[in-house]
LOMARMI-109394 format. One record per residue (C-alpha): z, x negated, y. Coordinates in steps of 0.02 Angstrom, whole numbers, plus 50000, padded with zeros to 5 digits. Example, Ala and Ser with C-alpha at 12.3 -4.5 7.8 and 13.67 -1.06 7.14 Angstrom:
<sites>
[site [50390 49385 49775]]
[site [50357 49316 49947]]
</sites>
This chain:
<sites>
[site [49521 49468 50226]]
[site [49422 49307 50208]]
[site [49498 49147 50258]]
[site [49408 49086 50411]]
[site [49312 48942 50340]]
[site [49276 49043 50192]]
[site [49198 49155 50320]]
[site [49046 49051 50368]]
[site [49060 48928 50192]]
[site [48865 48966 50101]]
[site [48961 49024 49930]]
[site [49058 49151 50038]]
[site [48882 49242 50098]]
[site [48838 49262 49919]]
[site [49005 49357 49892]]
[site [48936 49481 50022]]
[site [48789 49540 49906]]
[site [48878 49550 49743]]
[site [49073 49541 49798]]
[site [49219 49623 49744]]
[site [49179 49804 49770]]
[site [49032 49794 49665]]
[site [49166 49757 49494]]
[site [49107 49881 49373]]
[site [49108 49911 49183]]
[site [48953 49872 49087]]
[site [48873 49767 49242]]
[site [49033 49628 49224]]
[site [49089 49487 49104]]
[site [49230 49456 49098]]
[site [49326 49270 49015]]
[site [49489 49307 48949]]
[site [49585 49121 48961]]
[site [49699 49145 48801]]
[site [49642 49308 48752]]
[site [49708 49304 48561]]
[site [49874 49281 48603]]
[site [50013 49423 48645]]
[site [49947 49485 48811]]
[site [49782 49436 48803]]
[site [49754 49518 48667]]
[site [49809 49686 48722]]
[site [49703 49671 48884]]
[site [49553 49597 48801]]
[site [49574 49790 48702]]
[site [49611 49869 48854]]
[site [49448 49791 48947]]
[site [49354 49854 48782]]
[site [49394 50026 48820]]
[site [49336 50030 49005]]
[site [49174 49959 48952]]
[site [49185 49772 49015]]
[site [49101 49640 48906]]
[site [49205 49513 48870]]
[site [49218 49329 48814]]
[site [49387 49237 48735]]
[site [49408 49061 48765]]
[site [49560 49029 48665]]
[site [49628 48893 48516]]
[site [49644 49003 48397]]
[site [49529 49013 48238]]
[site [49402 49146 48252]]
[site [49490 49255 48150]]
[site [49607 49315 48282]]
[site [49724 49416 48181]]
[site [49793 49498 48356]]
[site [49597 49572 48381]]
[site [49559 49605 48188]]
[site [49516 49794 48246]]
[site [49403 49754 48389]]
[site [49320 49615 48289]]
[site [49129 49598 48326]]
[site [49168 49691 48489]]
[site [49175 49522 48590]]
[site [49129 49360 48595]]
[site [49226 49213 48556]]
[site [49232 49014 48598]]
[site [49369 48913 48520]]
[site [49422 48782 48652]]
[site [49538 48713 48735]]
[site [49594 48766 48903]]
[site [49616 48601 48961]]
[site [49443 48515 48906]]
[site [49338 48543 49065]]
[site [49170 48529 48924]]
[site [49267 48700 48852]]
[site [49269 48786 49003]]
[site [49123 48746 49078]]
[site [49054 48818 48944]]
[site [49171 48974 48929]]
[site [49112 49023 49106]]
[site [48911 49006 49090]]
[site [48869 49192 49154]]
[site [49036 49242 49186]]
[site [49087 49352 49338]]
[site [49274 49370 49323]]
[site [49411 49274 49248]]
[site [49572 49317 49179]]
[site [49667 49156 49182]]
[site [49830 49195 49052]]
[site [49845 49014 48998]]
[site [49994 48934 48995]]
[site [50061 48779 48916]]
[site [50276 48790 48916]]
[site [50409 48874 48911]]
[site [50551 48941 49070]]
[site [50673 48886 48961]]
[site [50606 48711 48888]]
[site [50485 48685 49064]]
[site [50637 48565 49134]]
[site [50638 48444 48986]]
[site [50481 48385 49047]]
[site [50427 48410 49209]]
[site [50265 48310 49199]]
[site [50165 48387 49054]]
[site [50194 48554 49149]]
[site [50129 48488 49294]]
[site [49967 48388 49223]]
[site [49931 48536 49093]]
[site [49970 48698 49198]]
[site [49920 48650 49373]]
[site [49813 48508 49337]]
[site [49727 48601 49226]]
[site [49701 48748 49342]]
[site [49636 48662 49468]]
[site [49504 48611 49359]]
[site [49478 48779 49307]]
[site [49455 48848 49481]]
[site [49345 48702 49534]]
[site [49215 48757 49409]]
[site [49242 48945 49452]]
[site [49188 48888 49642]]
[site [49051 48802 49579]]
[site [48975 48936 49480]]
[site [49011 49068 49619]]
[site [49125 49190 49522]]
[site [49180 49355 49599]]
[site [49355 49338 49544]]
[site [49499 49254 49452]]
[site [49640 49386 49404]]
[site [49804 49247 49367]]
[site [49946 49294 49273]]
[site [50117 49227 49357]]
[site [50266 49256 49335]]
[site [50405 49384 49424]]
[site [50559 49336 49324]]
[site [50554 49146 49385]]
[site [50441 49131 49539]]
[site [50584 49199 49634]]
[site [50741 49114 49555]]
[site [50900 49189 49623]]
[site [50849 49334 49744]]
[site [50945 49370 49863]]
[site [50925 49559 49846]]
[site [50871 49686 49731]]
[site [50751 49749 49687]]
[site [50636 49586 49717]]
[site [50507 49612 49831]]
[site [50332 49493 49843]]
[site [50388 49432 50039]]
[site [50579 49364 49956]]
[site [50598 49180 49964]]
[site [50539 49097 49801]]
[site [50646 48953 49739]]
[site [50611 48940 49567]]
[site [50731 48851 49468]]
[site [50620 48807 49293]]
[site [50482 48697 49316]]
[site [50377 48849 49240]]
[site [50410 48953 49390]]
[site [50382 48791 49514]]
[site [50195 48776 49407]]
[site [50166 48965 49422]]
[site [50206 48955 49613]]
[site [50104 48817 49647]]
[site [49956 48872 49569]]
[site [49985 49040 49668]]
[site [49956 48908 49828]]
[site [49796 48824 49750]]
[site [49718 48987 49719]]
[site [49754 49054 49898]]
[site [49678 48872 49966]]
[site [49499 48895 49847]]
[site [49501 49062 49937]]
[site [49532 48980 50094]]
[site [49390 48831 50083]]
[site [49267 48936 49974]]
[site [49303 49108 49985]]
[site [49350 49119 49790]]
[site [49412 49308 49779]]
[site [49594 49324 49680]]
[site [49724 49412 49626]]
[site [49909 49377 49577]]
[site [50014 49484 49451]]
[site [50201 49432 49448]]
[site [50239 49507 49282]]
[site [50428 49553 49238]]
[site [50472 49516 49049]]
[site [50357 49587 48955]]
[site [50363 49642 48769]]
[site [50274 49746 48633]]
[site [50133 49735 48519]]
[site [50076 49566 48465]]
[site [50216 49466 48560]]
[site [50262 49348 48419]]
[site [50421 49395 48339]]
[site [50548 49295 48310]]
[site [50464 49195 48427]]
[site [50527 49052 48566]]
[site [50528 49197 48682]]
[site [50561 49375 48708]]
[site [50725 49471 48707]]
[site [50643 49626 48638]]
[site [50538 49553 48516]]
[site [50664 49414 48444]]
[site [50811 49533 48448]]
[site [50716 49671 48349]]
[site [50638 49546 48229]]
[site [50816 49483 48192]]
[site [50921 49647 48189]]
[site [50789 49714 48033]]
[site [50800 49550 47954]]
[site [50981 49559 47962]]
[site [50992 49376 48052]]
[site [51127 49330 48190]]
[site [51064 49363 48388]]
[site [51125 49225 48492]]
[site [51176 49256 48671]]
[site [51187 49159 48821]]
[site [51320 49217 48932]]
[site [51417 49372 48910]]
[site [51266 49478 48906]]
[site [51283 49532 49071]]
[site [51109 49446 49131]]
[site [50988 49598 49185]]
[site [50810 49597 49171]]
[site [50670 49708 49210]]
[site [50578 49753 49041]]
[site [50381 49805 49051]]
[site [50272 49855 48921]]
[site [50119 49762 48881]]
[site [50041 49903 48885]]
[site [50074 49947 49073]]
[site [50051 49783 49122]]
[site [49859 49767 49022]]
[site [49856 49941 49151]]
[site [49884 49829 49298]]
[site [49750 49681 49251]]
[site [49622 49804 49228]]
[site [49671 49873 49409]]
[site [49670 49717 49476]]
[site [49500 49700 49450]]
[site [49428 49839 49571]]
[site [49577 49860 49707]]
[site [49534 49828 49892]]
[site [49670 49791 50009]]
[site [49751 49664 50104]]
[site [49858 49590 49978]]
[site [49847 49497 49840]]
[site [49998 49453 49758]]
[site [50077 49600 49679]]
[site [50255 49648 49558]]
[site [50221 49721 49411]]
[site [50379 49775 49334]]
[site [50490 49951 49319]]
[site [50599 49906 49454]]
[site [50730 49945 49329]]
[site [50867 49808 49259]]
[site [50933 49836 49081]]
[site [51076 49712 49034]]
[site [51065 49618 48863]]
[site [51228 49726 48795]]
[site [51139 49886 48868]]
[site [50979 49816 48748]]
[site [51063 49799 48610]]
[site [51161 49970 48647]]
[site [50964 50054 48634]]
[site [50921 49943 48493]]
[site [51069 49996 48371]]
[site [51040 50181 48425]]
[site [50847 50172 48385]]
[site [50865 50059 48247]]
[site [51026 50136 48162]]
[site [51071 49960 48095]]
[site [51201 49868 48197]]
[site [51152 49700 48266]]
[site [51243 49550 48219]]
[site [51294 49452 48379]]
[site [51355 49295 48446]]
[site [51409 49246 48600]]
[site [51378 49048 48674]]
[site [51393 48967 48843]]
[site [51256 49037 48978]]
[site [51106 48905 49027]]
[site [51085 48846 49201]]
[site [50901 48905 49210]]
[site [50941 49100 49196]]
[site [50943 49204 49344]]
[site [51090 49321 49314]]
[site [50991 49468 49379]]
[site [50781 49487 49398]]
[site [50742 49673 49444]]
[site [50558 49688 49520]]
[site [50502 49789 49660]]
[site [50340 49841 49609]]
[site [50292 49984 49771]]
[site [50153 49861 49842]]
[site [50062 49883 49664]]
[site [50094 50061 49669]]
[site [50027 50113 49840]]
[site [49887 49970 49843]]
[site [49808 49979 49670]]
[site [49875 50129 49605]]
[site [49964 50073 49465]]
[site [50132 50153 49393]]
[site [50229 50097 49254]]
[site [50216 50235 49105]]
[site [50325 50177 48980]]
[site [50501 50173 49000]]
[site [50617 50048 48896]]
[site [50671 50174 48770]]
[site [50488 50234 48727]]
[site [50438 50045 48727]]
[site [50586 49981 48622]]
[site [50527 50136 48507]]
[site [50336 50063 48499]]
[site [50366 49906 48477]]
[site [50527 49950 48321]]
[site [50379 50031 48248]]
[site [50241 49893 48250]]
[site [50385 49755 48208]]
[site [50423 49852 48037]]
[site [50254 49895 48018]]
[site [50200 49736 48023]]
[site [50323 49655 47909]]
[site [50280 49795 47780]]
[site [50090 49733 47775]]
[site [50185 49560 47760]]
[site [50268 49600 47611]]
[site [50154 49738 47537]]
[site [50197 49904 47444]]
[site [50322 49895 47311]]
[site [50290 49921 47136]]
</sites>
C-alpha cells in the first residue's frame, strides 16, 4: 500500500491514527478546487447530500449561479487556484481535497504548451506541497480518460494501456498523475485518480468551448449550424455528471490496491449516432456541417471502467438516452428562465 519511504516518513505515522478508513460524513471537510463550475458543482451537491462539509475555492463571484439552491449550505473563498496565499488559505482545517482545476483546453492545450505546463502542473505541485505540509488524508484528482491514453490500441481502454497522449492537456493530466503517485511515495500523501470519459449534463456550459452534448443541444434548439470534424465517425464514451459526482464521492472511502480508476460506460456512441438520439428526442432536425478532422482527436475513446466497478463499487446508472433526455430538459429549461414567460 504505502510507498516504502512513506512507510517510516513522521507524516505517514499520523496517517495511521486518522487515515483513510476513518473518511466519514459529518467528521470531514472537504475543499472542492473549482467547485462552481460544471462538475464541481454537481459534486459539491452531491457531497451535500452525504453529509460532508464542504469549502469552494473557486474564481467565481460568490453568487455561484451553478449552487443558487444549496446557497448558505457551504462555504466559499474566491481565489485563485494558482496564488499559493489562496490556497493556503483554502486548506486551513481541511481533510480532503477535490482537485477539479484546470486551466486549458484538449483542443487549444497544443497552441501553447508552456502556460499548460506552468499553470496545470506547476500549479499542482504547489497545491500538493501544501497538502503534505498540512498532513491531509487525501487528494481525489480529476484526470482525464478521453486523452491520457491517446490512440489505444484496443477497446475498451483499460487503466494498464500505454498512455501517449497526444494534446498537451492529456501530457499535463498524466504528469500530474506521476507527481501525485511521488508525494505518496516521499510522504505518504493518500490519492486517488478518476479518468473521466466525456462528461455532460447539468451545468456544463452550453454552447460552450467544449462538450458535444451540451454544444450540440444548445445549437439544435437555437436553430444554429453544428460543425463537425471528420465524417462523424469519431466515437466517444458519454457519462453523466451525475454518475461520475457518484464516483468522487466513492472515491473518498474505497480501500484497495489501486488508485487510478475509468470512469466511463464502456460504451462508444458516434457523433452521427448523437445526433441520430438528439433529432429523435428533440423532434427538431439538426442543422449540420461537415469540415476537415483535427489531428488531436482520437478516432475512437471507449473506457473500460470494471476496476471501478469491482474496487469501489461504482456502476454507471444513466445511460446516453436517459442523459441526453436530462440534460434536453435543463438546456430548455434554462433558456426559458433566460428569456422569461411570455405575455
Amino acid at each position: 500500500m504505502a510507498g516504502p519511504k512513506a512507510l517510516t516518513h513522521p507524516l505517514y505515522l499520523g496517517f495511521l491514527k486518522d487515515s483513510r478508513f476513518t473518511l466519514q460524513p459529518d467528521t470531514n471537510r472537504c475543499l472542492v478546487l473549482g467547485g462552481c463550475g460544471f462538475l464541481g458543482s454537481n459534486l459539491v451537491e452531491r457531497l451535500l447530500r452525504e453529509g460532508y462539509r464542504i469549502r469552494i475555492l473557486d474564481r467565481s463571484n460568490p453568487g455561484c449561479r451553478n449552487l443558487a439552491s444549496v446557497k448558505g449550505k457551504f462555504e466559499f473563498l474566491q481565489g485563485n487556484f494558482l496564488n499559493p496565499a489562496d490556497i493556503e488559505k483554502a486548506l486551513e482545517d481541511i481533510d480532503i481535497v477535490f482537485h477539479l482545476v484546470g486551466t486549458t483546453l484538449p483542443i487549444s492545450s497544443n497552441e501553447n504548451p508552456v502556460f499548460d505546463i506552468e499553470s496545470n502542473v506547476v500549479g499542482t505541485i504547489h497545491l500538493l506541497q501544501a497538502c503534505v505540509r498540512r498532513r491531509l488524508k487525501k487528494v481525489v484528482f480529476s484526470s482525464s480518460g478521453g486523452t491520457v491514453y491517446g490512440q489505444p490500441d484496443r477497446l475498451p481502454i483499460q487503466e494498464d494501456d500505454p498512455t501517449n497522449p497526444i494534446c498537451s492537456y492529456g501530457i499535463t493530466k498524466l504528469a500530474i498523475e506521476k507527481y501525485l503517485h511521488l508525494l505518496y511515495h516521499l510522504h505518504g500523501l493518500e490519492y486517488t485518480i478518476l479518468r473521466i470519459a466525456n462528461c455532460y449534463g447539468t451545468n456544463q456550459k452550453a454552447p460552450g468551448p467544449q462538450g458535444a452534448i451540451g454544444v450540440f443541444l444548445s445549437h439544435i434548439m437555437q436553430g444554429k449550424l453544428i460543425t463537425i470534424w471528420g465524417d462523424g465517425s469519431t466515437m466517444r464514451d458519454y457519462i453523466h455528471v451525475e454518475d461520475v459526482a457518484d464516483a468522487f464521492v466513492k472515491a473518498l472511502t474505497h480501500n484497495s490496491k489501486y488508485r487510478i480508476f475509468n470512469i466511463g460506460t464502456g460504451v462508444g456512441t458516434s457523433l452521427r449516432d448523437l445526433l441520430d438520439k438528439m433529432e429523435q428526442i428533440t423532434g427538431i432536425k439538426p442543422r449540420v456541417e461537415y469540415v476537415t478532422g483535427r489531428l488531436a482527436d482520437v478516432p475512437a475513446n471507449i473506457l473500460d471502467s470494471r476496476r471501478a466497478q469491482e474496487y469501489m463499487d461504482w456502476r454507471f446508472k444513466i445511460d446516453c438516452e436517459t442523459g441526453l433526455r436530462k440534460t434536453w430538459t435543463w438546456i430548455t429549461g434554462k433558456e426559458a428562465q433566460v428569456v422569461g414567460p411570455t405575455q
